[in-house]
DRENTILUM-584672 format. One record per residue: residue in three letters; x, y, z of N, C-alpha, C, O in turn. Coordinates in steps of 0.05 Angstrom, whole numbers, padded with zeros to 5 digits, always signed. Last residue first. Layout:
BEGIN
ALAXYZXYZXYZXYZ
...
// end
This chain:
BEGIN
UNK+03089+02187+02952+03101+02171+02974+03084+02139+02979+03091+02123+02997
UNK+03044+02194+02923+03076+02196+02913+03088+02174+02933+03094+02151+02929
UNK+03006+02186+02945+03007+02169+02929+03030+02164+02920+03039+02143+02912
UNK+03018+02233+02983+03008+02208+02997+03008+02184+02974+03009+02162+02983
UNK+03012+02275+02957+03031+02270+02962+03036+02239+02977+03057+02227+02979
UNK+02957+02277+02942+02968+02275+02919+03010+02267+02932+03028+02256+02919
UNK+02939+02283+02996+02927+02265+02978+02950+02248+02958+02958+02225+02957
UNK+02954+02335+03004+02962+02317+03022+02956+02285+03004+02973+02267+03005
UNK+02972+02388+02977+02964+02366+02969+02972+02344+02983+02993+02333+02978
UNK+02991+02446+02989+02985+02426+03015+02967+02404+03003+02947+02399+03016
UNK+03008+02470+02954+02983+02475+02953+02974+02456+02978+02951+02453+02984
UNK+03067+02462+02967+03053+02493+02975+03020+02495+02965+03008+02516+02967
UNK+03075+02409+02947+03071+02425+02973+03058+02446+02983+03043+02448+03002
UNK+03051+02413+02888+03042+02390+02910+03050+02402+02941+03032+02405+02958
UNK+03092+02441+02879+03070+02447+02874+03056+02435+02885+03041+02450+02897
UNK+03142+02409+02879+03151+02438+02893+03114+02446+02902+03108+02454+02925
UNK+03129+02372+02851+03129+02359+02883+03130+02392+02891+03118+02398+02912
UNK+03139+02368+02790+03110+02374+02800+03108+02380+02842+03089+02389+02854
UNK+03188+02360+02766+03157+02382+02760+03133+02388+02776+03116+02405+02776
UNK+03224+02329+02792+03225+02362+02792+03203+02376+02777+03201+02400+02776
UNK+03189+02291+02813+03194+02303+02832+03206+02335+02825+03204+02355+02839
UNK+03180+02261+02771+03155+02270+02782+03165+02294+02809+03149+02309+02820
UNK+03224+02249+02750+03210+02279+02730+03198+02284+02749+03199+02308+02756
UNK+03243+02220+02788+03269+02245+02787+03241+02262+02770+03237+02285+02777
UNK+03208+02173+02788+03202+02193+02802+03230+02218+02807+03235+02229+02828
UNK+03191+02136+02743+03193+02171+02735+03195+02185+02765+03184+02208+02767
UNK+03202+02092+02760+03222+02100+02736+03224+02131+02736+03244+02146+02732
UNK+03153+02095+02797+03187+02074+02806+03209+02098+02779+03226+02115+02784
UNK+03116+02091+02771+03115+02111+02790+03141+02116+02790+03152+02138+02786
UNK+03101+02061+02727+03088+02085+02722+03097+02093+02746+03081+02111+02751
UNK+03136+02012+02736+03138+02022+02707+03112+02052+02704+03107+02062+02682
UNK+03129+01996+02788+03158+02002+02779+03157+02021+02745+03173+02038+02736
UNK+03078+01980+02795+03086+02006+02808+03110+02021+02796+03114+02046+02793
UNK+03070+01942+02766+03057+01970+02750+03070+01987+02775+03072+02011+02770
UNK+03108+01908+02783+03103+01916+02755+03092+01935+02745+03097+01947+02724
UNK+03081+01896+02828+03099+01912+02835+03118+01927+02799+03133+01946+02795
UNK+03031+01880+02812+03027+01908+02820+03058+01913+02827+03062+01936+02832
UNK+03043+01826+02799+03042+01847+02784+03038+01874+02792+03044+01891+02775
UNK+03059+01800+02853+03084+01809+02837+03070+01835+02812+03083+01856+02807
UNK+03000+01809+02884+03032+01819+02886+03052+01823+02873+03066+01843+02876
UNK+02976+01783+02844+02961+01808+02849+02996+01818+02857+03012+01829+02843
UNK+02966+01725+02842+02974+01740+02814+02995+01769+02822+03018+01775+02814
UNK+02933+01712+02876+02962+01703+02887+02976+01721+02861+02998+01730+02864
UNK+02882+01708+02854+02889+01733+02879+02925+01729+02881+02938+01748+02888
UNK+02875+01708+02785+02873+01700+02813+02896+01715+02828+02917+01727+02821
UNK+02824+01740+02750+02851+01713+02740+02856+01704+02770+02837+01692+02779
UNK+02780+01766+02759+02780+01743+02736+02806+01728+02731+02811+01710+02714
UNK+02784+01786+02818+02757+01781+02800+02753+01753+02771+02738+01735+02765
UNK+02840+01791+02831+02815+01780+02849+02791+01772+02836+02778+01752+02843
UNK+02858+01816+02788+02870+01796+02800+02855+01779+02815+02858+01754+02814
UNK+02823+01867+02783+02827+01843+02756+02827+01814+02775+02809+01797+02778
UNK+02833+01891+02821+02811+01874+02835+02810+01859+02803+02795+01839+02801
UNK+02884+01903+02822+02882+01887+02847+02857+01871+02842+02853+01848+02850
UNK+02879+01938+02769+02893+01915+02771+02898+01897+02795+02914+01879+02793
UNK+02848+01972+02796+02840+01963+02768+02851+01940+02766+02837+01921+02760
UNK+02887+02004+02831+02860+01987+02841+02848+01965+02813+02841+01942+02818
UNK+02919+02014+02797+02925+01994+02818+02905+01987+02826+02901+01963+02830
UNK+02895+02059+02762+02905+02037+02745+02917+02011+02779+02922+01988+02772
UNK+02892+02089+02812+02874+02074+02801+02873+02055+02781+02857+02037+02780
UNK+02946+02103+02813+02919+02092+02838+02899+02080+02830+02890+02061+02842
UNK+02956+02139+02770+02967+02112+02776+02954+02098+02798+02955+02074+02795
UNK+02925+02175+02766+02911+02159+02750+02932+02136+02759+02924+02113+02755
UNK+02934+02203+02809+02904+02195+02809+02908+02176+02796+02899+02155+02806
UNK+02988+02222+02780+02992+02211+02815+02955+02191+02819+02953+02169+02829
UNK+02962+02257+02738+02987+02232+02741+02983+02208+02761+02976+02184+02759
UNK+02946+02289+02772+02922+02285+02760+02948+02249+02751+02946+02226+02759
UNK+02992+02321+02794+02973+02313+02816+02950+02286+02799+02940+02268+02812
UNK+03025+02330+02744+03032+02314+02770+03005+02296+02787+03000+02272+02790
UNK+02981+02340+02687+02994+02344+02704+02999+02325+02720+02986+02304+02718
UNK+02993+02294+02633+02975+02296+02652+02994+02319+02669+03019+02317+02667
UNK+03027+02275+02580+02994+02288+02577+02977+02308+02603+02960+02326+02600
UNK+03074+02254+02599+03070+02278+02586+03039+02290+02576+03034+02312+02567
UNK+03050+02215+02632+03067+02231+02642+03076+02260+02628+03082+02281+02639
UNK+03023+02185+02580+03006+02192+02612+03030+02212+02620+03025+02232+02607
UNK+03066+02161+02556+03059+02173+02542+03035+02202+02563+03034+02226+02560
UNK+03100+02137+02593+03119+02145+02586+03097+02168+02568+03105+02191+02565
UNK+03063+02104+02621+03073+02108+02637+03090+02134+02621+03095+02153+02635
UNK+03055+02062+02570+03034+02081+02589+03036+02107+02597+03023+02127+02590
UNK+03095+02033+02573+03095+02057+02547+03075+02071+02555+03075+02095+02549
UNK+03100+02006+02623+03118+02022+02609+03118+02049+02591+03129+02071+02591
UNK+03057+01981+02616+03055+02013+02626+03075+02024+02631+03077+02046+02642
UNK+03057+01946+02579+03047+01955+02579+03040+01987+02591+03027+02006+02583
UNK+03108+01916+02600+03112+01928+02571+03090+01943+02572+03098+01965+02565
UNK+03088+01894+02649+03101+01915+02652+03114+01928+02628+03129+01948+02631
UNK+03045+01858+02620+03040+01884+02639+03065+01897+02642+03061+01920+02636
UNK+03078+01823+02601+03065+01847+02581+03046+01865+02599+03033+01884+02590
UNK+03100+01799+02647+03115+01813+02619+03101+01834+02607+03108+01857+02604
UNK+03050+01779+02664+03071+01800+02683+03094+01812+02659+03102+01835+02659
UNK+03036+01744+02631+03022+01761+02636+03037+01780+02647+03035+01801+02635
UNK+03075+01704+02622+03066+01724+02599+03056+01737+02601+03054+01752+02582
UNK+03073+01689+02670+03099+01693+02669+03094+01709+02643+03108+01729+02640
UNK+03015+01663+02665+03019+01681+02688+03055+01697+02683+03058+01718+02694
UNK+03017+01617+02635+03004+01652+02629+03014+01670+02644+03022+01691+02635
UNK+03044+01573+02647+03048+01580+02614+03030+01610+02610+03028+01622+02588
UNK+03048+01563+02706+03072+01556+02681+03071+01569+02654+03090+01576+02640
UNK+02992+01579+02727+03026+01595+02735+03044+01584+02715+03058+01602+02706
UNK+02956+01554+02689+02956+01585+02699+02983+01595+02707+02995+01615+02698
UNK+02949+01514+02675+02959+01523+02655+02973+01551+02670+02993+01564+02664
UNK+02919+01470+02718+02945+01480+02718+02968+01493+02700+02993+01489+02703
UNK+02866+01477+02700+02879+01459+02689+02906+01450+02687+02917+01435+02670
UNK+02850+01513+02733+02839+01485+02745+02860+01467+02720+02866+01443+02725
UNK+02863+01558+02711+02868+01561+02734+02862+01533+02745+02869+01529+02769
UNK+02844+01552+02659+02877+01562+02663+02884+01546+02691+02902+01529+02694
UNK+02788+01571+02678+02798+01547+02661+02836+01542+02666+02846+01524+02680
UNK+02796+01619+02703+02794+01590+02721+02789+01573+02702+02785+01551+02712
UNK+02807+01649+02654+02821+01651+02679+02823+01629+02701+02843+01622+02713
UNK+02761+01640+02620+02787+01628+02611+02803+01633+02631+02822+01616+02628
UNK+02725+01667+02662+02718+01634+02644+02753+01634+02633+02767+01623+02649
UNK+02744+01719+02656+02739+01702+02681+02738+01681+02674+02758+01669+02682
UNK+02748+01729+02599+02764+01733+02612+02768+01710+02639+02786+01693+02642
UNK+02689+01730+02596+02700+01717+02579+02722+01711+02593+02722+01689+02604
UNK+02673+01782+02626+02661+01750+02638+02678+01729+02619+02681+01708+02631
UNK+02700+01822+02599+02705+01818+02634+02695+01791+02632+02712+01774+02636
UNK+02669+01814+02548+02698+01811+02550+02713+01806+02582+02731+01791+02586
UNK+02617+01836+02582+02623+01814+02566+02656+01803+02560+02663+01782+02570
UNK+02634+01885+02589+02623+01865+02614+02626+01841+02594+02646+01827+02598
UNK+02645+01920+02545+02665+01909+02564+02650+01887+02594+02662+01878+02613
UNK+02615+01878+02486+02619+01905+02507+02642+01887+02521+02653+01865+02518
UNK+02656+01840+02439+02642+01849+02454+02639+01864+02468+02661+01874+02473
UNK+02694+01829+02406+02670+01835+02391+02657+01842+02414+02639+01856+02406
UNK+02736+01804+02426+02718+01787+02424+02692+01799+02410+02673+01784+02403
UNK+02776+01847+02424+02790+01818+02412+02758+01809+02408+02752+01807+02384
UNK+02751+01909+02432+02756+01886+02446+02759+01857+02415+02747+01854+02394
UNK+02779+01971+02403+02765+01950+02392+02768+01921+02413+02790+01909+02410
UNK+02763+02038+02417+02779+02011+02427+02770+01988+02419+02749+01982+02429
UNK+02773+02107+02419+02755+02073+02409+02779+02057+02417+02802+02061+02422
UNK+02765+02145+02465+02788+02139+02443+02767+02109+02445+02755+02097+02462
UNK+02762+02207+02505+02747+02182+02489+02767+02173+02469+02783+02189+02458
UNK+02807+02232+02547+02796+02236+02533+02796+02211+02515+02815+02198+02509
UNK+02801+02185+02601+02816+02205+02594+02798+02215+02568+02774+02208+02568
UNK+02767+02155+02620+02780+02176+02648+02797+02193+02637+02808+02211+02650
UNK+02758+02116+02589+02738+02129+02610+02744+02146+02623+02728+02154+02639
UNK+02807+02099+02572+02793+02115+02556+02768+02127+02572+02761+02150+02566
UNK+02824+02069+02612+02837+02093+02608+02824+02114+02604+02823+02136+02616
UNK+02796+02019+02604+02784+02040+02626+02801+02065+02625+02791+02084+02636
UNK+02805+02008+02555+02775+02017+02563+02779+02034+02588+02768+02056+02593
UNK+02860+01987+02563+02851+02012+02541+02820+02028+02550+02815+02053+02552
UNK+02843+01949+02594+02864+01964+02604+02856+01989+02588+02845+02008+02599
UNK+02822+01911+02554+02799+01921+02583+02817+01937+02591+02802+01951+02605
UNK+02865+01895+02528+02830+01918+02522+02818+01924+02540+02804+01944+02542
UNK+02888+01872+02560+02898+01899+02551+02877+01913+02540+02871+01937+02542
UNK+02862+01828+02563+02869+01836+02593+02870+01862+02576+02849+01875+02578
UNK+02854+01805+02517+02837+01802+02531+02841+01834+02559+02827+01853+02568
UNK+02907+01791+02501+02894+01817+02494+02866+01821+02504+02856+01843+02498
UNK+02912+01744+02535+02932+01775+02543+02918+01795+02534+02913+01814+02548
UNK+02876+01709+02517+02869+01721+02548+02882+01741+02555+02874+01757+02573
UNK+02903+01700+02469+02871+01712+02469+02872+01727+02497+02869+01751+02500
UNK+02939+01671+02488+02946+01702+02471+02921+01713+02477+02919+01734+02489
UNK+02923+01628+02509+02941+01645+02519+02944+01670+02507+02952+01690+02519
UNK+02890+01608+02464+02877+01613+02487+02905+01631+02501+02899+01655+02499
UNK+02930+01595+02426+02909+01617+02419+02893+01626+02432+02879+01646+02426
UNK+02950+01562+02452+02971+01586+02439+02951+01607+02436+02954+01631+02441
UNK+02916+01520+02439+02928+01518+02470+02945+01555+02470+02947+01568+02491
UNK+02912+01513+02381+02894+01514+02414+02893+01526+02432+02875+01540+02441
UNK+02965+01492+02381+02961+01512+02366+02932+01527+02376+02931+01551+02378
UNK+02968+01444+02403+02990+01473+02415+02983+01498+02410+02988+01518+02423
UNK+02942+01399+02437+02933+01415+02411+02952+01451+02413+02945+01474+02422
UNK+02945+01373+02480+02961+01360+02451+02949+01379+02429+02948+01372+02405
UNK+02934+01398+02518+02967+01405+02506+02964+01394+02485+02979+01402+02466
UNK+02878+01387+02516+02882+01417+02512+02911+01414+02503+02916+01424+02481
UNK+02884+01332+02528+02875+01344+02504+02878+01370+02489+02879+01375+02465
UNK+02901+01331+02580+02922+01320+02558+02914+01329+02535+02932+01336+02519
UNK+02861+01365+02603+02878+01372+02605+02908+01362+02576+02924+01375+02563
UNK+02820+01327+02598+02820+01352+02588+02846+01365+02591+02849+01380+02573
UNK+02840+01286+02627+02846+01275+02597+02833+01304+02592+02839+01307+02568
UNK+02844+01303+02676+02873+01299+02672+02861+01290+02637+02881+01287+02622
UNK+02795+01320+02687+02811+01351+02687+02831+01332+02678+02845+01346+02664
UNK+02775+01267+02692+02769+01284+02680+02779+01306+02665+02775+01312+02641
UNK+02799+01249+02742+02804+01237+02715+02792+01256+02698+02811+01263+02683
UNK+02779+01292+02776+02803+01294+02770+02810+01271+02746+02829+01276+02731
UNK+02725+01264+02778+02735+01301+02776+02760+01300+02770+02762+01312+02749
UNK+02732+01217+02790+02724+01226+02770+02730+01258+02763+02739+01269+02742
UNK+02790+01227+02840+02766+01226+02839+02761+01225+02808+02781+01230+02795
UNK+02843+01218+02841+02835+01208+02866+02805+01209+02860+02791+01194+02874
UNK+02894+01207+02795+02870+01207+02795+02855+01203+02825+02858+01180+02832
UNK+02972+01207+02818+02946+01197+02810+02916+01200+02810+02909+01193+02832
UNK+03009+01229+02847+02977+01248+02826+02969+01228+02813+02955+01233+02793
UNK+03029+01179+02873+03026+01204+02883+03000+01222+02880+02981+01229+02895
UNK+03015+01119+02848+03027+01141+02854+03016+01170+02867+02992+01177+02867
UNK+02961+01081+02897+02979+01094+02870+03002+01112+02874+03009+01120+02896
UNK+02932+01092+02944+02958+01065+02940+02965+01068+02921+02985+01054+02920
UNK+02897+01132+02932+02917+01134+02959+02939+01115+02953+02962+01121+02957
UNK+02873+01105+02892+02887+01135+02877+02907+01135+02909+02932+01138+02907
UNK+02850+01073+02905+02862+01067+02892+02884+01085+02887+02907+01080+02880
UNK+02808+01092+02949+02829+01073+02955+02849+01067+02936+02868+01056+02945
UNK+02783+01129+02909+02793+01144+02929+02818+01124+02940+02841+01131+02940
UNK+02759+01090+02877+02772+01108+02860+02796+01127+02882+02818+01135+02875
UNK+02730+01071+02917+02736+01053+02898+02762+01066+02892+02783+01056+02900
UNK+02689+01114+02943+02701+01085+02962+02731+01082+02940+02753+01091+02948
UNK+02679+01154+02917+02686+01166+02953+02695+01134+02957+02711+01130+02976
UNK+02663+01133+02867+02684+01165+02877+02694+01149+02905+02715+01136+02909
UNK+02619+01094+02870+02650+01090+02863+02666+01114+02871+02685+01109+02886
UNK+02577+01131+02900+02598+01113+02930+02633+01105+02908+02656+01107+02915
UNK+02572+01163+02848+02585+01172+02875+02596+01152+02901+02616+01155+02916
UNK+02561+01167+02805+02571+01143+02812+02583+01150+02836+02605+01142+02843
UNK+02522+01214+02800+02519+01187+02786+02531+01161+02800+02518+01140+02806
UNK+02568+01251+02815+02534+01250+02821+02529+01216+02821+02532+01200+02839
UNK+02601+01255+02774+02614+01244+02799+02578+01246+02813+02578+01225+02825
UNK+02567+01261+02730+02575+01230+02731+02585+01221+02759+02584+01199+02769
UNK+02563+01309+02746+02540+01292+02738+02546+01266+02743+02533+01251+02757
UNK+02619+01332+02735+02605+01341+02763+02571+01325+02767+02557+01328+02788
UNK+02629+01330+02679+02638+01305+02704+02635+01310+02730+02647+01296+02747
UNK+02588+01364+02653+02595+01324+02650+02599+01316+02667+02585+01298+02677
UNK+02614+01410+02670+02581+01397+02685+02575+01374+02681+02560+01361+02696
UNK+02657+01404+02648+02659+01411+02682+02629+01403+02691+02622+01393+02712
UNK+02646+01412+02599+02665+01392+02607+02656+01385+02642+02650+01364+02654
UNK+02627+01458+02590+02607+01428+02586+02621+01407+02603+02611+01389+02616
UNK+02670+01489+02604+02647+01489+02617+02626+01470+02618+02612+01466+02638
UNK+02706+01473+02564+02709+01471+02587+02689+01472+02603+02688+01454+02619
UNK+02671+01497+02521+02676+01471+02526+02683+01464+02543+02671+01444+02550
UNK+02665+01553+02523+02650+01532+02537+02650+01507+02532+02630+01493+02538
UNK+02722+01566+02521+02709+01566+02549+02680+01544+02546+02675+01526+02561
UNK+02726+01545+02472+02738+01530+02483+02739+01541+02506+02757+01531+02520
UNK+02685+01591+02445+02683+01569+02443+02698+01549+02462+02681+01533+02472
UNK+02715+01639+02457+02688+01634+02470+02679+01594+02469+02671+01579+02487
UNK+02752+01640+02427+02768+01630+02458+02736+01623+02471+02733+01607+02489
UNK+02732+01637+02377+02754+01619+02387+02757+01608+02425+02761+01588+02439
UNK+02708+01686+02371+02698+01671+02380+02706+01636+02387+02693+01618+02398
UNK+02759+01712+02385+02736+01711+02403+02715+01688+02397+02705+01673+02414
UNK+02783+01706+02332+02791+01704+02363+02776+01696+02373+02773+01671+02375
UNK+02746+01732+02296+02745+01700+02290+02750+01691+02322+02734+01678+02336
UNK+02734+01777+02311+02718+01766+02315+02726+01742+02313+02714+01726+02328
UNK+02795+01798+02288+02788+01804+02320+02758+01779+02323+02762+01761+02339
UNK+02784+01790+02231+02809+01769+02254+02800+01770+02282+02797+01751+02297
UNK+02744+01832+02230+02747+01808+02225+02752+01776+02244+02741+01758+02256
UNK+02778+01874+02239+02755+01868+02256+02747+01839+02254+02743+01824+02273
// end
């Protein structure tokens, strides 16, 4: 519990530094605003390419050099945000299946761990951490994740009740995608959770349960299959 608290309050911390960070230089671009829009804008067009075009972006580029030059940092924010994601995965199970504790990484309820999440999601997401160094660890350990889901759920649940809970583990994971990491996420991982709770098992789902799904005229339940 401990360790779990130190995490958290690890990753809490280096959200809101980013966050101080972001109202510093959303002040200063205030501050010196004709330099922004005249000075900094002519310079950055006749430079290279990514060069700096605003204070906002000098900004995000020495937070940014700061964040890599610290690996060990930088490692502990990426891991944090996975188990981040998988507790909130555990929680909502646990709501729909029979109660099981769950300890969140941060010590906190689940709205709180959801808002934590979001803050390190568009930190990631403005500092160009997000598709090179999370998003490729995220889609891994989602599909390690309901893999084993997928394998333990299938023997607990009937078909029909099966078929519910993978719909909703999709909605869960459309509006994650939309809510606290980002929308472009959303396609490849859902084809991750489709493949590893529907895709793998549909020879069991079809000889236990599909004969039963007909003749009760489960239109619903056949509608998810398909």
């Amino acid at each position: 519990a401990a360790e779990h608290n130190a995490e958290g309050a690890t990753l809490r911390r280096v959200a809101s530094a980013w966050e101080d960070h972001c109202i510093a230089m959303r002040r200063l671009g205030l501050l010196f605003l004709y330099l922004d829009r005249t000075h900094l804008a002519r310079r950055g067009a006749a430079a290279l390419p990514d060069a700096p075009r605003s204070i906002w972006q000098c900004g995000l580029t020495v937070f940014r050099a700061a964040f890599r030059a610290m690996p060990e940092v930088q490692e502990r924010v990426l891991y944090g945000a996975l188990v981040l994601v998988d507790d909130d995965r555990r929680r909502r199970v646990a709501g729909h299946a029979e109660r099981e504790k769950t300890e969140a990484i941060d010590g906190e309820d689940e709205c709180g761990s959801t808002a934590l999440l979001g803050r390190l999601g568009r930190m990631l997401l403005d500092l160009g951490e997000y598709a090179e160094s999370f998003e490729p660890r995220l889609l891994d350990r989602t599909a390690a994740f309901y893999h084993a889901e997928g394998e333990e759920m299938l023997r607990r649940l009937p078909v029909a009740e099966y078929l519910a809970h993978c719909d909703r583990r999709l909605d869960e994971e459309r509006a994650r995608c939309n809510d606290q990491l980002s929308r472009d996420t959303a396609p490849e991982l859902l084809v991750h959770v489709r493949r590893e709770l529907v895709k793998r098992h549909v020879p069991e789902l079809l000889r236990s349960g599909f004969g039963a799904l007909v003749e009760g005229r489960k239109l619903e339940d056949l509608g998810r299959l398909y």
